[in-house]
N, C-alpha and C positions, 0 to 999 in steps of 0.2 A: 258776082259776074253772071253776066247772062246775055243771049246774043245780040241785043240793043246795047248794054249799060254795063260798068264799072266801077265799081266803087273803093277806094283804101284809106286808110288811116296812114297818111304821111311824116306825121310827125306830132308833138307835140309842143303847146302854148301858153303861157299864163297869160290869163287875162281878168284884169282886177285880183291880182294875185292867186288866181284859182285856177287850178289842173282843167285844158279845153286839149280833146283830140282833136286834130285838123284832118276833115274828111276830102278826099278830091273824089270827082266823079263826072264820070265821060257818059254822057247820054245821047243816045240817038246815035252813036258816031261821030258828032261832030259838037255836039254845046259841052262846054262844060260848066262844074257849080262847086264849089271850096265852099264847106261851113264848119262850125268849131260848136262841137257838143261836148258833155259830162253828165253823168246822172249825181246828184245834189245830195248832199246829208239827209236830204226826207226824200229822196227814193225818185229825182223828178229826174226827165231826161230835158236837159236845160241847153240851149243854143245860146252864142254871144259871139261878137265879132270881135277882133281888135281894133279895128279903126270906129267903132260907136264904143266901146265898153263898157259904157253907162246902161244900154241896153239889153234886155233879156229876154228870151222866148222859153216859154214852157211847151216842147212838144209833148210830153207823154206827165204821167204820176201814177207811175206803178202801185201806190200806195194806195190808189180809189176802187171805188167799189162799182159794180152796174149801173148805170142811173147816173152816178155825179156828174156833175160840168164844173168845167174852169174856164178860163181865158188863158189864150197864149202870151198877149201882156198886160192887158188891164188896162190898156190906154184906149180902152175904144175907140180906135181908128180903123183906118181898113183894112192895115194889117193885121186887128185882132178878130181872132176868132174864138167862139164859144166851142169848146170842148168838152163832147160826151162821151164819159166809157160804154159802149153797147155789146162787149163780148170780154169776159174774164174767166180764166183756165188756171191751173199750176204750170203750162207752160207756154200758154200765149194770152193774147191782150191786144182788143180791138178798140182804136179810137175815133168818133166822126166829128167832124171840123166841117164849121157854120162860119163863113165871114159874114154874119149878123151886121155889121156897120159898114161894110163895103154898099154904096146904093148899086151896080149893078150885078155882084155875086150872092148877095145873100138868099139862101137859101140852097142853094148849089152844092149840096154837102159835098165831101171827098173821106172815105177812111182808110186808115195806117193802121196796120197790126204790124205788133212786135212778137219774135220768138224769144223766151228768155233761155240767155246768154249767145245767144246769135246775133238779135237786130231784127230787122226790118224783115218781113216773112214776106217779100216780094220771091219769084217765081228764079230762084237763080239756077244758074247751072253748076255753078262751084261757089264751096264757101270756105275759106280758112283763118281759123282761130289761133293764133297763139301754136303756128305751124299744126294743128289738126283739120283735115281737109272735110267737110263735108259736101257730097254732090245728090244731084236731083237725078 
């Protein structure tokens, strides 16, 4: 939480019979955005919907080193993006994202750092775990 955005873990979902949290989240005040994450047997932090569930997003792969790239799905369209790790710690982890086959994003990078065992090291004001509160 922080004073634009909101984010919770509302519930939980199988999807393709695999454990997905369902995340809500209120930004700006007024949009909001529902996704459905897990971090995967190899260490990935994985998006799927229920209504596609055939489909998969790799946002993160905790498992990579400096330097590597992946793709979020591998179907080069404009939804995929080439992902590079440019920042690795024992407790965080920076990712930059290239939509490489979008014709008029690519190049426009954007990046995501994660805190392990918190999430997304966006700038909050309150965080709580598993009823442990941390604030800024």
């Amino acid at each position: 939480m922080n004073a634009q955005s909101y984010t919770e873990i509302q519930d939980t979902v199988r999807i393709n019979k695999k454990l997905f949290y369902k995340f809500y989240a209120l930004v700006g005040g007024d949009a909001t955005s529902t996704f459905y994450l897990r971090i995967d047997e190899r260490n990935k932090l994985v998006e799927s919907y229920p209504d596609d569930s055939l489909k998969t997003y790799v946002r993160a792969d905790f498992n990579a080193k400096i330097g590597d790239k992946f793709f979020t799905t591998g179907e080069k369209d404009e939804n995929d993006n080439e992902v590079t790790v440019v920042q690795k710690s024992d407790s965080t982890m920076t990712f930059s994202f290239d939509p490489v086959y979008h014709p008029n994003l690519k190049g426009n990078l954007s990046q995501v750092k994660y805190i392990k065992g918190k999430g997304w090291a966006e700038n909050f004001k309150k965080l709580k775990i598993n009823g442990v509160v941390y604030q800024n």
